[in-house]
PLY file of the C-alpha trace (Angstrom):
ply
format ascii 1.0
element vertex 133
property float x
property float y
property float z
element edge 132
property int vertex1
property int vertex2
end_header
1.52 -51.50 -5.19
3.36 -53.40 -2.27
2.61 -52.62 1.56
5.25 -52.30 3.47
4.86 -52.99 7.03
1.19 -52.05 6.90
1.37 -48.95 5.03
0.30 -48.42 1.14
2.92 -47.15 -1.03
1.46 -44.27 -2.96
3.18 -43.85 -6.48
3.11 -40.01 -8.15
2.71 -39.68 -11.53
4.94 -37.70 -13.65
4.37 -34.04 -13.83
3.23 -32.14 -17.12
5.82 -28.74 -17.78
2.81 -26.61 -16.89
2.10 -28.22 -13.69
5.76 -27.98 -12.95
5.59 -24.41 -13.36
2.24 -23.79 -11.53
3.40 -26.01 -8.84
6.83 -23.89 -8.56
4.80 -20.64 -8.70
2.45 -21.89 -5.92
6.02 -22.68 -4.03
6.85 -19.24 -4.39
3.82 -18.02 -2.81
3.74 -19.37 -0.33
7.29 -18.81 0.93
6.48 -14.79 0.32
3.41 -15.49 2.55
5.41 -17.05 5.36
7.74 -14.81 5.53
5.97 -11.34 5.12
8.56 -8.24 5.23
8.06 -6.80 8.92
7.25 -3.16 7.60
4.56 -2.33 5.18
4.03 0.63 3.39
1.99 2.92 5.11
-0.91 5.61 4.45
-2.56 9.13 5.38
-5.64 10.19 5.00
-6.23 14.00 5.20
-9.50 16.24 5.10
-9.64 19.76 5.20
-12.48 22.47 4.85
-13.02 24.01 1.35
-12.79 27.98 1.68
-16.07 29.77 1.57
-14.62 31.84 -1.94
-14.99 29.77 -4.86
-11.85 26.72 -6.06
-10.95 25.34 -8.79
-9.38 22.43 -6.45
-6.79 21.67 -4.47
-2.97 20.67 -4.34
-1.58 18.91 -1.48
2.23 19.36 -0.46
3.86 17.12 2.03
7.80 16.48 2.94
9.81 14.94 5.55
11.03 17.91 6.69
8.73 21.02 8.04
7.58 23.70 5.93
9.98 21.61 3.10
7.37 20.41 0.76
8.66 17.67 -1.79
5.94 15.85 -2.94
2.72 17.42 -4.53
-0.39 15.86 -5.38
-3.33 17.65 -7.36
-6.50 16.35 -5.79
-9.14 18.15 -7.74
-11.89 19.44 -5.49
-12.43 16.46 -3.52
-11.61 17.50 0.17
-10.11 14.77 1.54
-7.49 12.35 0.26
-5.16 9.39 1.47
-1.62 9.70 0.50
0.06 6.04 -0.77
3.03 4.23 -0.03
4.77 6.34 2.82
7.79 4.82 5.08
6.92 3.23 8.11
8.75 5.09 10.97
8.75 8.32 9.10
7.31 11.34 10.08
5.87 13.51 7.13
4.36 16.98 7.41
1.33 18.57 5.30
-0.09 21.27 3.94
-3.09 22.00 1.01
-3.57 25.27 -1.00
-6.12 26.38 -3.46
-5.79 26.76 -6.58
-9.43 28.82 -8.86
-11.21 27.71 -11.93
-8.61 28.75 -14.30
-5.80 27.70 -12.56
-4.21 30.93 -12.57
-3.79 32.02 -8.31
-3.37 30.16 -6.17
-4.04 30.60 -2.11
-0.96 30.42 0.66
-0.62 26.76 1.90
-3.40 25.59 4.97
-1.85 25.32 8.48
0.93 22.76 8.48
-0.26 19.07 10.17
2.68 16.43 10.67
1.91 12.85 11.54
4.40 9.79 12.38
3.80 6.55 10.33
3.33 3.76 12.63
5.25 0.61 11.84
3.09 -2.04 11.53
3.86 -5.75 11.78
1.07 -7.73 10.02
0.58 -11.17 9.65
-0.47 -12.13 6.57
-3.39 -14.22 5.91
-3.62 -18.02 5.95
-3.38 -19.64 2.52
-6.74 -20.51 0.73
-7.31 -23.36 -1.06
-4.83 -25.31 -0.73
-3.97 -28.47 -2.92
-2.44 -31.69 -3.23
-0.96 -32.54 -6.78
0 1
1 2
2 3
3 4
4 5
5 6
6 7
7 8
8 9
9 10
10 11
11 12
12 13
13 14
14 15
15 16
16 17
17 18
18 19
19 20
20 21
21 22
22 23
23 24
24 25
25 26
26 27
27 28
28 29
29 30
30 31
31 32
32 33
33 34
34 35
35 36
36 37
37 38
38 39
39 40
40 41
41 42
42 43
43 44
44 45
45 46
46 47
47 48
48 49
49 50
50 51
51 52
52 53
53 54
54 55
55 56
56 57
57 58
58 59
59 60
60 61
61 62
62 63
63 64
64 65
65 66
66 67
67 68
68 69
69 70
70 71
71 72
72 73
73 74
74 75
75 76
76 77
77 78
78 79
79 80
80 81
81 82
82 83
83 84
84 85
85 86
86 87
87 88
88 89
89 90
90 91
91 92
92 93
93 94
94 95
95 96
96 97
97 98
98 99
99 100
100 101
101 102
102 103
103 104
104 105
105 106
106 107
107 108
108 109
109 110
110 111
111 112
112 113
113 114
114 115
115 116
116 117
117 118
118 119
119 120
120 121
121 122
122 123
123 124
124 125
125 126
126 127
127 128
128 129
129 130
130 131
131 132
């Protein structure tokens, strides 16, 4: 290869299909890491003290509005649980009931608890092993 005031020119051979594609798709990555959406979805986690009669488990109820429960989750008779994939900004509100063994009666719902999902903006982390192809 000719030099050209000094410098080495540096040929690049021709690219297989799949390199094309796994080139493209590492292209794609890294433009979703750059530019990261400025709210994630965000997350509550809840505890609460079993009642001294004996459960089955325990359903927990939560809404955006108070004492308006329209989301339910069964949580079996672990006492504390995070809830997924809420809006950042929101505010939800919360309340647990009991349900016995046979899944028959069920107890009035807990006090009511209300929390205010923060909005987060996280940078992402660097990209790792980066290559040359």
């Amino acid at each position: 290869m000719a030099d050209v005031q000094g410098f080495s020119r540096v040929g690049f051979p021709r690219l297989h299909p799949s390199r094309s594609v796994s080139r493209s798709l590492w292209v794609i990555f890294l433009f979703l890491c750059l530019f990261p959406s400025n709210a994630l979805a965000g997350q509550v986690t809840l505890a609460w003290d079993p009642p001294s009669a004996e459960y089955g488990g325990f359903i927990l109820a939560y809404g955006t509005s108070s004492g308006s429960y329209t989301q339910t989750q069964d949580v079996g008779t672990q006492a504390i649980y995070t809830v997924p994939s809420l809006n950042p900004g929101q505010t939800y509100y919360f309340a647990v009931k009991a349900y016995d063994r046979a899944r028959k009666n069920e107890s009035p719902f807990s006090n009511q608890v209300s929390v205010t999902v923060p909005i987060v903006n996280a940078r992402p982390a660097p990209p790792k092993n980066v290559q040359v192809y």
